[in-house]
BAVEX-679256 format. One record per residue: residue in one letter; x, y, z of N, C-alpha, C in turn; residue number from 1. Coordinates in steps of 0.001 Angstrom, whole numbers, always signed. Layout:
BEGIN
> rest	neast	nnorth	nup	caeast	canorth	caup	ceast	cnorth	cup	nr
> A	X	Y	Z	X	Y	Z	X	Y	Z	NUM .
...
This chain:
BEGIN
> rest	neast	nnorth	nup	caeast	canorth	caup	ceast	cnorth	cup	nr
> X	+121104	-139575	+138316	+120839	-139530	+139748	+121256	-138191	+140334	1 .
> X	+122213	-137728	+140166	+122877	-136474	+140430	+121891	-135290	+140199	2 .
> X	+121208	-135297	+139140	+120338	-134579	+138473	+118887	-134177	+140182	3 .
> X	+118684	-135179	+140152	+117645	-135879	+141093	+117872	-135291	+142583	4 .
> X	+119073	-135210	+142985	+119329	-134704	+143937	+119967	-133458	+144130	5 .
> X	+119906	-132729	+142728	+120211	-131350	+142857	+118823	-130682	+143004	6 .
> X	+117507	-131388	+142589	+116709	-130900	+142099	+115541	-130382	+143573	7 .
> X	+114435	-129351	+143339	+114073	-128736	+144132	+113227	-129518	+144913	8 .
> X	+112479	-130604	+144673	+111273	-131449	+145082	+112178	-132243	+146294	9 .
> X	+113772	-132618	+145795	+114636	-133456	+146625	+114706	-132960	+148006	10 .
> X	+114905	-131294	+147206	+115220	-130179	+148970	+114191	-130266	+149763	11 .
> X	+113200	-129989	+149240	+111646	-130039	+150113	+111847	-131417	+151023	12 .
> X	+111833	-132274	+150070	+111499	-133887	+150851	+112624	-134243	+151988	13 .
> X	+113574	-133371	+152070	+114499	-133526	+152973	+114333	-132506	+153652	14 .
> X	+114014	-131305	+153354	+113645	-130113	+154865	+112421	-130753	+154902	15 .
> X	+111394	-131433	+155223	+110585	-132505	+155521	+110973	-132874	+156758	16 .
> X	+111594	-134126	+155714	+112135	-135168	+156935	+112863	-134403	+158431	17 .
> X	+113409	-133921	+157941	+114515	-132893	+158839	+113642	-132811	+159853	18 .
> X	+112566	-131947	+159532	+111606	-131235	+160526	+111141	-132677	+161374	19 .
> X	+110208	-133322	+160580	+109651	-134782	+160881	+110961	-135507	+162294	20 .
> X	+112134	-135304	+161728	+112888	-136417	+162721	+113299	-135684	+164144	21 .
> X	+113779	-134273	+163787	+113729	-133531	+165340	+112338	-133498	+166062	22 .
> X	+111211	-133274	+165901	+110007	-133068	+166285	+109880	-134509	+166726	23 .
> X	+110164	-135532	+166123	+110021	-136858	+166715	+110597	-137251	+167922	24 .
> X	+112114	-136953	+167225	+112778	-136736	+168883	+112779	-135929	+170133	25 .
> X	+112143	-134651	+169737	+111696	-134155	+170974	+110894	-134469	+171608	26 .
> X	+109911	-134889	+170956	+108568	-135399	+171959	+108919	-136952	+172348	27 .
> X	+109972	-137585	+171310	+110419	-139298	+172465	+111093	-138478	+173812	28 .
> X	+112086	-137592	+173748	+112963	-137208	+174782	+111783	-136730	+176226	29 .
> X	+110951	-135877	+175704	+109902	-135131	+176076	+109227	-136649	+177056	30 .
> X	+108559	-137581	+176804	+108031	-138745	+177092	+109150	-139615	+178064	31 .
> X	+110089	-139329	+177767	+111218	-140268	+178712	+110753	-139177	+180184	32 .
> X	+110855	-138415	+180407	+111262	-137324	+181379	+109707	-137406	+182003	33 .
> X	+108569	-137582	+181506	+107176	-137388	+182183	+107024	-138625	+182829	34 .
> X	+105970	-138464	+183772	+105689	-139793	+184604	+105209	-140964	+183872	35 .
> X	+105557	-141804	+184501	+104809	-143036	+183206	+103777	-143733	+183520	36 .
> X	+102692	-142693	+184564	+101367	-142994	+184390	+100614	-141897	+183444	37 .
> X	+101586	-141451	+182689	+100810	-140319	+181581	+101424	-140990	+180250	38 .
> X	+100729	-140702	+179468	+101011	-140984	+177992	+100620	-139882	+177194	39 .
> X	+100422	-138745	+178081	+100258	-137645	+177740	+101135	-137157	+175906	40 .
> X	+102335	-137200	+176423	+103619	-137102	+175297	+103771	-137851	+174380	41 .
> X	+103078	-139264	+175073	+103406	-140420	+173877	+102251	-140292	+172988	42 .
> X	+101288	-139304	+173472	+99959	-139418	+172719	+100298	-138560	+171407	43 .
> X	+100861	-137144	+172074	+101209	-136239	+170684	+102264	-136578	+169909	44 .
> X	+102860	-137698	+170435	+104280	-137901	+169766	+103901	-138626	+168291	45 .
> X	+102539	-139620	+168783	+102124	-140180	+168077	+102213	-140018	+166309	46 .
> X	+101417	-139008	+166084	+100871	-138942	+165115	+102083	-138097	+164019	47 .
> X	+102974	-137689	+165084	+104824	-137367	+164066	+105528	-138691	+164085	48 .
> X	+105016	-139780	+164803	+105971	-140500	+164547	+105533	-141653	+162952	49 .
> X	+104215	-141281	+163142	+103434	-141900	+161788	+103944	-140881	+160732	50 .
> X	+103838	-139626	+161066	+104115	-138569	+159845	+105594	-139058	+159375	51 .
> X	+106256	-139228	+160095	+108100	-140129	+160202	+107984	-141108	+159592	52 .
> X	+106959	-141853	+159655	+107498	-143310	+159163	+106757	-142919	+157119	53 .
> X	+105423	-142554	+157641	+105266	-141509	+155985	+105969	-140954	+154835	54 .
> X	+106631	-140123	+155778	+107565	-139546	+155168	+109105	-140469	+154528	55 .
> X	+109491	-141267	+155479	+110500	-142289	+155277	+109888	-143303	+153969	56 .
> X	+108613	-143563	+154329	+108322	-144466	+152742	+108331	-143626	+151534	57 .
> X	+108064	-142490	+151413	+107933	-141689	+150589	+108872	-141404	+149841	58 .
> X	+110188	-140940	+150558	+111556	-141017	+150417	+111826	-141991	+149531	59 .
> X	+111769	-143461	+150166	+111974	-144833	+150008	+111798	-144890	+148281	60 .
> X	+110226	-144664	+148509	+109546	-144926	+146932	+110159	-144012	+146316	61 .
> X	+110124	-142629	+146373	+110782	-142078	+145062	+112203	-142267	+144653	62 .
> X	+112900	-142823	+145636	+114603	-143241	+145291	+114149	-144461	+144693	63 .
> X	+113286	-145383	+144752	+112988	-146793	+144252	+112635	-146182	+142731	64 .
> X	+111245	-145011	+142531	+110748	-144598	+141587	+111732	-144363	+140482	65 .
> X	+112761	-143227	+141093	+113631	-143095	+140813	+114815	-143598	+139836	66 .
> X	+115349	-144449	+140663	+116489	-145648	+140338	+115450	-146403	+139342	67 .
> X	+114452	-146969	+139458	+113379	-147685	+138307	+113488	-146757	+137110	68 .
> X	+112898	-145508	+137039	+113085	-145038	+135860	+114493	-144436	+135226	69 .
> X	+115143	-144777	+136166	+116862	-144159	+135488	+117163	-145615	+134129	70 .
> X	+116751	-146650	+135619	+117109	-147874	+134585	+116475	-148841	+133283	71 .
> X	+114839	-147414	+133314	+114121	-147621	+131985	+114781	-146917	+131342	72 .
> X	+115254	-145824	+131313	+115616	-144625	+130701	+116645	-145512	+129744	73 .
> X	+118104	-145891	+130638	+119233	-146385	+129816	+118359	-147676	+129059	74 .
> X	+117316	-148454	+129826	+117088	-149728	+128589	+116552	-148896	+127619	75 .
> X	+115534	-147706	+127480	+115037	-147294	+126342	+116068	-146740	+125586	76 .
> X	+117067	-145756	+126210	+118372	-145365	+124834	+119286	-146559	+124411	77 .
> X	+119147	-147889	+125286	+120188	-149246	+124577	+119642	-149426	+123257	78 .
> X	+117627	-149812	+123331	+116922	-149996	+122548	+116936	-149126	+121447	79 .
> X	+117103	-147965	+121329	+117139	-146866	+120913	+118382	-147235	+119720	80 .
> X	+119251	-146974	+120518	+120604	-147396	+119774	+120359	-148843	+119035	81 .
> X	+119890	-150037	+119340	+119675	-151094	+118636	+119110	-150860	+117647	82 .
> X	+118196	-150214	+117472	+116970	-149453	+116534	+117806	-149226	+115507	83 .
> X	+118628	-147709	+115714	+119338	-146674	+115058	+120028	-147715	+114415	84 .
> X	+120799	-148379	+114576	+121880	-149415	+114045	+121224	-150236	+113008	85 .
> X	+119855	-151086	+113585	+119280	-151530	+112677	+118931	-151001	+111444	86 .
> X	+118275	-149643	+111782	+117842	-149127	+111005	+119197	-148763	+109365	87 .
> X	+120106	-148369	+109998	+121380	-148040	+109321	+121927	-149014	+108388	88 .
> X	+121942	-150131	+109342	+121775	-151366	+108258	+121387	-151823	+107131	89 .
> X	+119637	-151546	+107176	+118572	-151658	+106494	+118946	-150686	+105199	90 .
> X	+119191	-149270	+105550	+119697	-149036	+104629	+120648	-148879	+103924	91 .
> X	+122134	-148847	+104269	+122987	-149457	+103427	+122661	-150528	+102845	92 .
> X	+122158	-152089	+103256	+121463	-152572	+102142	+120413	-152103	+101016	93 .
> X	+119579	-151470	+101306	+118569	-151209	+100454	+119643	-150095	+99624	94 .
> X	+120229	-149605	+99745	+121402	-148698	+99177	+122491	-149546	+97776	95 .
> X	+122887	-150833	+99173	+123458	-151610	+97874	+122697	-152339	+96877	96 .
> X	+121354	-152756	+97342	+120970	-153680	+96271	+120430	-152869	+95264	97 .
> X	+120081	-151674	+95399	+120150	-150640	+94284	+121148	-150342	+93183	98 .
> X	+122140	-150485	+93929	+123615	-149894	+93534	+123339	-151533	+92462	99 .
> X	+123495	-152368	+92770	+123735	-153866	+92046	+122910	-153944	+91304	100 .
> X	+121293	-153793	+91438	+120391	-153575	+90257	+120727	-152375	+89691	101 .
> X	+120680	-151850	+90075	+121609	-150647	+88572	+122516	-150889	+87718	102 .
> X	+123752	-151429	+88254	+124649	-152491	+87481	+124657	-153252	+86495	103 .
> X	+123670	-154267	+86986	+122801	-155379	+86607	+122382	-154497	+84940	104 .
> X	+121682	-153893	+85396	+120944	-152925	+84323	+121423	-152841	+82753	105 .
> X	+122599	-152047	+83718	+123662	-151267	+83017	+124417	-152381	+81999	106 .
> X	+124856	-153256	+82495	+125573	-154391	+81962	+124490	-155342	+81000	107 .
> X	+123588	-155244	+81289	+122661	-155871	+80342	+122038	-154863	+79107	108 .
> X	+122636	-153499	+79434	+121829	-152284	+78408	+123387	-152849	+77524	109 .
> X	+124284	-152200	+77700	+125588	-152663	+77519	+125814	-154177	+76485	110 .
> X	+125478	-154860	+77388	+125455	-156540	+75940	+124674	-155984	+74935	111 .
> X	+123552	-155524	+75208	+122844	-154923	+74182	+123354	-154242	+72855	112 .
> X	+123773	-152690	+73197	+124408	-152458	+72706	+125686	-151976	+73189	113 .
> X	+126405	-152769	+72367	+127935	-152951	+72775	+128507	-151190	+72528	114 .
> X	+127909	-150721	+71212	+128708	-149446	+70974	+128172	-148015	+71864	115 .
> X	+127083	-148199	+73166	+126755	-147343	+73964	+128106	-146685	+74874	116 .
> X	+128498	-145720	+74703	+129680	-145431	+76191	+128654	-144398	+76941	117 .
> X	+128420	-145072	+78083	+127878	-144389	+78978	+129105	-143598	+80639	118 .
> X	+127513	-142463	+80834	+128525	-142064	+82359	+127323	-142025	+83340	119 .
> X	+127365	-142708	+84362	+126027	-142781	+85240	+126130	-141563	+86033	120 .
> X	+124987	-141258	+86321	+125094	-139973	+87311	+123850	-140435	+88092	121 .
> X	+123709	-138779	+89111	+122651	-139185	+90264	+122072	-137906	+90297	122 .
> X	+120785	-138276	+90735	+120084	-137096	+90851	+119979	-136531	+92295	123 .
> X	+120526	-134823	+92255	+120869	-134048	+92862	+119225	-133328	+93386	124 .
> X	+118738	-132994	+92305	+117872	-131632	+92808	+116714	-132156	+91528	125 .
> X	+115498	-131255	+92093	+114473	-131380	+91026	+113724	-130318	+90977	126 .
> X	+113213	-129745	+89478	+113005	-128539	+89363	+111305	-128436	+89492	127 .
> X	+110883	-128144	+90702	+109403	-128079	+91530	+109155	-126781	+90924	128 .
> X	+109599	-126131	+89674	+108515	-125326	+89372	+108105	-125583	+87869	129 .
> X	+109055	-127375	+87316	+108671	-127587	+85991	+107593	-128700	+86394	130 .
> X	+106606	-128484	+85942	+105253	-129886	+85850	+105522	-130577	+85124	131 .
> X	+106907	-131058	+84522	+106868	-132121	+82809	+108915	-132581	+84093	132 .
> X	+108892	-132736	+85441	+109882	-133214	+86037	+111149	-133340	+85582	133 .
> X	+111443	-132283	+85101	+113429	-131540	+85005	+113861	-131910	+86594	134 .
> X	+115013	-132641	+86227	+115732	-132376	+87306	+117655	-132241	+86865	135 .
> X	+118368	-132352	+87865	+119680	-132024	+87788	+120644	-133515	+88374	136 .
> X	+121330	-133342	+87478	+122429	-134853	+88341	+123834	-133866	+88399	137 .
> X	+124575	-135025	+89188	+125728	-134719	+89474	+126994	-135089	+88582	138 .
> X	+126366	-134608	+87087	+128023	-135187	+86197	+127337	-133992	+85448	139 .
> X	+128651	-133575	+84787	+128533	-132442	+83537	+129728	-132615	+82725	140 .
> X	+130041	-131410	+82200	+131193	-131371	+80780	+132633	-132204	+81160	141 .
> X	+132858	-132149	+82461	+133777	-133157	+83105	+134317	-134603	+82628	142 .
> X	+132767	-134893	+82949	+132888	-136284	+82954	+132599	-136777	+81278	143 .
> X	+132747	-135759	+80232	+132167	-135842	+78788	+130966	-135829	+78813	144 .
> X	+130135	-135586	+79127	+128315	-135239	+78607	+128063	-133659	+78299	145 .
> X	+127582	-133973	+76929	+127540	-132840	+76383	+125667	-132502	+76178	146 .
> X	+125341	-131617	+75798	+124170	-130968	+75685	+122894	-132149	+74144	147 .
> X	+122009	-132674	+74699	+121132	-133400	+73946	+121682	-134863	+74311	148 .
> X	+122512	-135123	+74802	+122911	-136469	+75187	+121484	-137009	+75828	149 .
> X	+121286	-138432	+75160	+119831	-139031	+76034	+120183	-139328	+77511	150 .
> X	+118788	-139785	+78520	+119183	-139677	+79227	+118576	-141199	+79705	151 .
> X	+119117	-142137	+80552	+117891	-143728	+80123	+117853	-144042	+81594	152 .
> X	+117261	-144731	+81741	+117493	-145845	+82909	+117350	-147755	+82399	153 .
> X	+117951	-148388	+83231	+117506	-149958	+82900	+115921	-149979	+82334	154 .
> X	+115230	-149324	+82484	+113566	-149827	+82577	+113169	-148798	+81014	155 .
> X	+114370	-147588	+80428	+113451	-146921	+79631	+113821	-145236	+79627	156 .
> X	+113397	-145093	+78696	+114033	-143787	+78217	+113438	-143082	+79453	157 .
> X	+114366	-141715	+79358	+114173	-141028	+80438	+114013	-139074	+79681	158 .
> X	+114874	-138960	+78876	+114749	-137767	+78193	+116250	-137109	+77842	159 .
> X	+116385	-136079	+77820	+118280	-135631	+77477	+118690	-134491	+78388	160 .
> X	+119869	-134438	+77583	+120473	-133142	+78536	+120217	-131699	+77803	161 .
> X	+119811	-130703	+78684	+119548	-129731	+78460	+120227	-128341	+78636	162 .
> X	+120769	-128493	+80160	+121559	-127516	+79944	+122953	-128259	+80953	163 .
> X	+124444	-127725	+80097	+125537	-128088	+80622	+126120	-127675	+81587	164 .
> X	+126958	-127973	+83057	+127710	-127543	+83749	+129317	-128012	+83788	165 .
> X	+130124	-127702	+84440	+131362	-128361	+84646	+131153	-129804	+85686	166 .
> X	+130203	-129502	+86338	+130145	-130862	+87197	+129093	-131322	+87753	167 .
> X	+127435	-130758	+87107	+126190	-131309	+87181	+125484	-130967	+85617	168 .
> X	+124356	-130803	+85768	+123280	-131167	+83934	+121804	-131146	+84227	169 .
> X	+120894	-130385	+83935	+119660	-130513	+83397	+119837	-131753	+82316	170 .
> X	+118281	-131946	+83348	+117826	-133436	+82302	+116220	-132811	+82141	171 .
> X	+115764	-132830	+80827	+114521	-132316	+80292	+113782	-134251	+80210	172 .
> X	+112541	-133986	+80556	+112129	-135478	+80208	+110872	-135466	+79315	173 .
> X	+110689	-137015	+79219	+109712	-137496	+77657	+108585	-136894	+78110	174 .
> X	+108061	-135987	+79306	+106755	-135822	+80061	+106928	-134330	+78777	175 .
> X	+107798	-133621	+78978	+108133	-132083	+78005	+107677	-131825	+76892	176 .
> X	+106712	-130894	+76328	+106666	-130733	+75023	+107771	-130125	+74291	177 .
> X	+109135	-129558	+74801	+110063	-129613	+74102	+110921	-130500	+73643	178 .
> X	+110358	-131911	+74099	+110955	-133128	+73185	+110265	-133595	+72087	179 .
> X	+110797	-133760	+71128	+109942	-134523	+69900	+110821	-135416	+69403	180 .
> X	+110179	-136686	+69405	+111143	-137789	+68972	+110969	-138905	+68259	181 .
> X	+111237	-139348	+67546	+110992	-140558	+66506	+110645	-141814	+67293	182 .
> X	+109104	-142485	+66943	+109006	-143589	+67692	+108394	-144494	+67028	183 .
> X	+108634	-146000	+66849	+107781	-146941	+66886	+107009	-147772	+67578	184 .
> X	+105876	-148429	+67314	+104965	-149129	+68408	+106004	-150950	+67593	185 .
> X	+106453	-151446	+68376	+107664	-152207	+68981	+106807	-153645	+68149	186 .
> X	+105360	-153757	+67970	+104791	-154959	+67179	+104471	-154542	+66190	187 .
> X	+103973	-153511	+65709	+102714	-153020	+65156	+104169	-152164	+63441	188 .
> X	+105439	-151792	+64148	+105655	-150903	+63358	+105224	-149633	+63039	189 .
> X	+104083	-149359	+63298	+103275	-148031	+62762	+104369	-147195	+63612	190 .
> X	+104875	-145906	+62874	+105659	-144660	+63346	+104908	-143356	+64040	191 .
> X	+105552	-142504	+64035	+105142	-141200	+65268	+105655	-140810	+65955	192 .
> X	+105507	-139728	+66731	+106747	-139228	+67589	+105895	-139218	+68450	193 .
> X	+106571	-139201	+69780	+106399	-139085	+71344	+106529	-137223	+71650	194 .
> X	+106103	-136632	+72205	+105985	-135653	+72847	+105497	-135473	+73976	195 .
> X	+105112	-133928	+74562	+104641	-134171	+75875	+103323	-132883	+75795	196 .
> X	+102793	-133111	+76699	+102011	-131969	+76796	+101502	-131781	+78424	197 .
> X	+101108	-130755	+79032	+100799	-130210	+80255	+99933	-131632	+80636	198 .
> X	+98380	-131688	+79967	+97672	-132440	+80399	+98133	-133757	+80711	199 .
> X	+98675	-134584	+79932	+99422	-135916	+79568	+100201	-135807	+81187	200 .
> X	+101067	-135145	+81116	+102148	-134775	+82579	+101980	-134606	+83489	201 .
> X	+100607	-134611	+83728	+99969	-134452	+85415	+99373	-135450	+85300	202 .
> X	+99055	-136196	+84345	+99113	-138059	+84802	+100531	-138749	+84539	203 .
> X	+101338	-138418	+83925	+102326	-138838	+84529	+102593	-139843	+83138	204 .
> X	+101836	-139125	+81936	+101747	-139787	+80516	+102825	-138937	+79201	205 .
> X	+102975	-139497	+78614	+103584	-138647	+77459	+102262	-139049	+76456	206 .
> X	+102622	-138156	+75102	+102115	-138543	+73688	+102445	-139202	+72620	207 .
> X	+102124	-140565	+71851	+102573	-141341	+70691	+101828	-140494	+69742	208 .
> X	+101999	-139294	+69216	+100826	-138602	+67694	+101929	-138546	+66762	209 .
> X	+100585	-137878	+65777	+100904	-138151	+64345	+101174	-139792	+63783	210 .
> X	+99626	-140260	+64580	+99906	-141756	+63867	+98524	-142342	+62704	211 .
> X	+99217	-142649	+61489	+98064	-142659	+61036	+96810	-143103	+60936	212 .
> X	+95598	-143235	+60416	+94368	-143787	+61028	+94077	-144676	+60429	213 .
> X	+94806	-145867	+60145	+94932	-146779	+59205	+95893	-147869	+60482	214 .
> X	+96397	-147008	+61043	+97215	-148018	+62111	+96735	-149289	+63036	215 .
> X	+97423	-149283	+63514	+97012	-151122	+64442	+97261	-150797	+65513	216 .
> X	+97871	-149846	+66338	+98761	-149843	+67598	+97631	-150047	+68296	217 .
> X	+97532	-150830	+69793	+96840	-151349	+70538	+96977	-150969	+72264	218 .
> X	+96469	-151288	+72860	+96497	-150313	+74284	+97485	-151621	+74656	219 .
> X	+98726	-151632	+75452	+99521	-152478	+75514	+100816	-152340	+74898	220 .
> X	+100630	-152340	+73696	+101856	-152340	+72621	+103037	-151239	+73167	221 .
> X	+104386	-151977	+73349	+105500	-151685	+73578	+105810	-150464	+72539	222 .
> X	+106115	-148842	+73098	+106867	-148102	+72122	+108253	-147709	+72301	223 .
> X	+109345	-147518	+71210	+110591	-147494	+71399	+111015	-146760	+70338	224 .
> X	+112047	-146044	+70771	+112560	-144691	+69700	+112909	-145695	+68234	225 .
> X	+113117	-144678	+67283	+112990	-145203	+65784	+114284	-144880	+65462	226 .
> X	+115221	-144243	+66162	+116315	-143543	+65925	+116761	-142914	+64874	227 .
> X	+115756	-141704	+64593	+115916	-140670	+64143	+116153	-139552	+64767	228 .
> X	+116746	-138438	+64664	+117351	-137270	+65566	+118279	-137722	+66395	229 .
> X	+118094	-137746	+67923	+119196	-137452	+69072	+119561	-138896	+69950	230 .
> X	+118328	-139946	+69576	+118475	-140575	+70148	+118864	-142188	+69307	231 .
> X	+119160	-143345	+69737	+119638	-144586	+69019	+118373	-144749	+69379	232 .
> X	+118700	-146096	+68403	+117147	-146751	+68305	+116961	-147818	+69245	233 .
> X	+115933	-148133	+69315	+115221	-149413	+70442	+114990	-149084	+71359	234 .
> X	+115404	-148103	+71880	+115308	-147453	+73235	+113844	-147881	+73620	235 .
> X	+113557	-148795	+75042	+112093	-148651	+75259	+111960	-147409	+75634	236 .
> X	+110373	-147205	+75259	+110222	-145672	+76197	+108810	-145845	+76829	237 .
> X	+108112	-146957	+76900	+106801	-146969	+77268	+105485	-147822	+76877	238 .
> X	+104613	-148198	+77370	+103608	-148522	+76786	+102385	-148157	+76592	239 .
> X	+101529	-148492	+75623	+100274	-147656	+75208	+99241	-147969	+76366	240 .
> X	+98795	-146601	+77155	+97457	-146980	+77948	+96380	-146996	+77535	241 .
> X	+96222	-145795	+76445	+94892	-145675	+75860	+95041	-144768	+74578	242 .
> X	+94036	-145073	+73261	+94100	-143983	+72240	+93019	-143572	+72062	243 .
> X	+93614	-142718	+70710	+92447	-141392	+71625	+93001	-140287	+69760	244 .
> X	+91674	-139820	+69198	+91808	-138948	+68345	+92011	-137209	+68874	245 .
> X	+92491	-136920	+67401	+93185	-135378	+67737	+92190	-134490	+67175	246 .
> X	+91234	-133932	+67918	+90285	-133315	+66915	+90867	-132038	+66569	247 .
> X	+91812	-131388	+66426	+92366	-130660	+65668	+92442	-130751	+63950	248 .
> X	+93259	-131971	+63950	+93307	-132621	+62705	+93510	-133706	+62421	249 .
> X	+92149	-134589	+63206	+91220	-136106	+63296	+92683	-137077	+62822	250 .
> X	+93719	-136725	+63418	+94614	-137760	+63466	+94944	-139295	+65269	251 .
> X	+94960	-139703	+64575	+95390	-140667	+65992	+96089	-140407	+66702	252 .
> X	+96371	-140825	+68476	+97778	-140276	+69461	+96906	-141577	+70379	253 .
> X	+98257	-142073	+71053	+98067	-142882	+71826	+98699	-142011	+73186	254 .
> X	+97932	-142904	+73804	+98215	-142104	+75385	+99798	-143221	+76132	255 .
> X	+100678	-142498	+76273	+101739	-143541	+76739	+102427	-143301	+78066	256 .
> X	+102219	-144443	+78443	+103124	-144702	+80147	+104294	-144803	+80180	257 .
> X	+105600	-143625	+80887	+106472	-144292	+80383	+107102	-145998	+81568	258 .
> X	+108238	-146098	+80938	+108578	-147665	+81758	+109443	-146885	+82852	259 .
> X	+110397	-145946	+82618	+111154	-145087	+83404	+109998	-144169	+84632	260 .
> X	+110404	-144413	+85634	+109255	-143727	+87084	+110110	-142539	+87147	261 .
> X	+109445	-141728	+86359	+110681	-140287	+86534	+110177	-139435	+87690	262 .
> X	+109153	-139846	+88785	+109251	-138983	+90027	+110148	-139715	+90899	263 .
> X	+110092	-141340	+90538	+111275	-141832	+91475	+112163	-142234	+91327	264 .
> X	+112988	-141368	+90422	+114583	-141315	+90093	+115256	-141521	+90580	265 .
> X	+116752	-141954	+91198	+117701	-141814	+91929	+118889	-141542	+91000	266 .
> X	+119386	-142640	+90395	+120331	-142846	+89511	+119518	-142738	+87798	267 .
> X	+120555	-142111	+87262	+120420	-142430	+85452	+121755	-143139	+84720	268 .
> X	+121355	-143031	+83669	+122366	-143188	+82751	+122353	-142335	+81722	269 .
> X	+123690	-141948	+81464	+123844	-140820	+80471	+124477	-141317	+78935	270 .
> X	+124014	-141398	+77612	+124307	-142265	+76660	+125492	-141099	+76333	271 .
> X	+126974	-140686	+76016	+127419	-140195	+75770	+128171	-140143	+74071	272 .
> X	+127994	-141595	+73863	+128289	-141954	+72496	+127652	-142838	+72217	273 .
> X	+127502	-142976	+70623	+126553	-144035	+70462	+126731	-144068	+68987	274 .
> X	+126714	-145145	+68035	+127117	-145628	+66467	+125929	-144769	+66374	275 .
> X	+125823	-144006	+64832	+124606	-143006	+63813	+124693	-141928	+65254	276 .
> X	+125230	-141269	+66040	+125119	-139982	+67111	+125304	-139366	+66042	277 .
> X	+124513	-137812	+66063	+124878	-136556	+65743	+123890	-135937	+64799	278 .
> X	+122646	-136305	+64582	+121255	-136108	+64474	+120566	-135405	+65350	279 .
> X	+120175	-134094	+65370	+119396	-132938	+66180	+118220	-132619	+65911	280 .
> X	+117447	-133245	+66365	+115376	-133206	+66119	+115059	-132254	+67199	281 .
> X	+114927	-131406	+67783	+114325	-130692	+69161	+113642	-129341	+68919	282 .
> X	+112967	-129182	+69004	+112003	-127675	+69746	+112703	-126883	+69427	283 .
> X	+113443	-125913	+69067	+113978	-124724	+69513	+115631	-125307	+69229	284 .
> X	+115747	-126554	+68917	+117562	-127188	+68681	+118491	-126378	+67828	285 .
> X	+119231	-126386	+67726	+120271	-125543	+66698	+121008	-126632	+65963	286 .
């Protein structure tokens, strides 16, 4: 309100009135004093005393206008605030039931295998100039994770660690052609490694090749590491969408989805130990 009556439209509407109420009263005063077989005065008085009463509604309404929208104003910031709160709500839940299905996860990867020691981390940053989705979490040499450590989620392999910090980590994923990894199709048995390639990674696929052409694997069929090299075995990592020959050298490759949504990461899990660890299969590995 204060606002309202500092403001310039306020001054006007009151040097207005101002004018409006002396001019009124001069010409009532003016009309007392003339004969009162003239209405001479009362005639011109007239049409200021309408401009007066004009002006007075005018007044009226915009202090009404006024006071009305002050007291939309505070219901829209109450609402506002109800909103904000709600909203805050909404997500700390959607926050925790994450946090608990992750858990959940974790504790069921865990019964699994009992001899996994894991360290969960979170993803920090993502590297928008790799097309095969590197990103970075927030645990490194600290927390014990060392360099090739896999990297999983509840749903499925995710890929390893690549490069070490004191207190974050590159994570390279199964989308990368610098992973190569021992895999089986989960019914079928038939072997092969998973890799990655550019094309495969802008659908959002890895590669099951080097499988032979004698095989069974089927569009469907569950694949999971063989645990050879870096990683334990069973690990899901995906299922077959489609196969498809290598005309290079007319060998088989299945096209694979992984189960892990590695654009919509939040949390991982980092396998830090694991029974048979210490096997190095990689690209360029030492």
């Amino acid at each position: 309100m204060r606002f309202f009556l500092r403001s310039r439209q306020f001054k006007i509407i009151v040097a207005v009135f101002c004018v409006v109420v002396i001019l009124t009263a001069s010409f009532g005063i003016f009309a007392k004093r003339m004969s009162p077989q003239t209405d001479i005065a009362s005639t011109i008085a007239a049409p200021f005393k309408t401009l007066f009463s004009n002006v007075s509604n005018i007044i009226i309404d915009a202090f009404d206008n006024y006071s009305s929208g002050s007291r939309l104003s505070l219901e829209n910031a109450e609402l506002k605030a109800e909103i904000d709160a709600l909203n805050k709500k909404i997500a700390d839940y959607d926050e925790l039931a994450q946090q608990n299905n992750f858990y959940k996860e974790y504790l069921g990867i865990k019964d699994t295998n009992p001899d996994f020691v894991f360290t969960d981390a979170t993803v920090i940053s993502r590297d928008t100039d790799d097309p095969f989705g590197a990103f970075t979490i927030n645990c490194g040499s600290t927390s014990g994770i060392s360099k090739y450590d896999p990297v999983i989620t509840g749903a499925g392999l995710v890929g390893y660690i690549t490069d070490v910090g004191l207190t974050s980590c590159k994570v390279t994923t199964i989308l990368s052609p610098d992973i190569t990894l021992g895999a089986l199709d989960n019914r079928t048995q038939d072997s092969g490694i998973i890799t990655g390639s550019l094309s495969f990674a802008q659908n959002g696929f890895c590669q099951f090749a080097n499988l032979s052409r004698s095989c069974s694997v089927a569009v469907g069929d569950y694949i999971v590491t063989s645990g050879e090299g870096i990683f334990p075995e069973g690990l899901l990592i995906g299922s077959v969408n489609n196969i498809g020959i290598n005309e290079k050298n007319n060998s088989i490759y299945a096209e694979v989805k992984p189960f892990a949504e590695i654009e919509e990461l939040r949390t991982v899990m980092v396998i830090t130990e694991f029974e048979g660890q210490g096997g190095i299969k990689v690209k360029g590995g030492n």
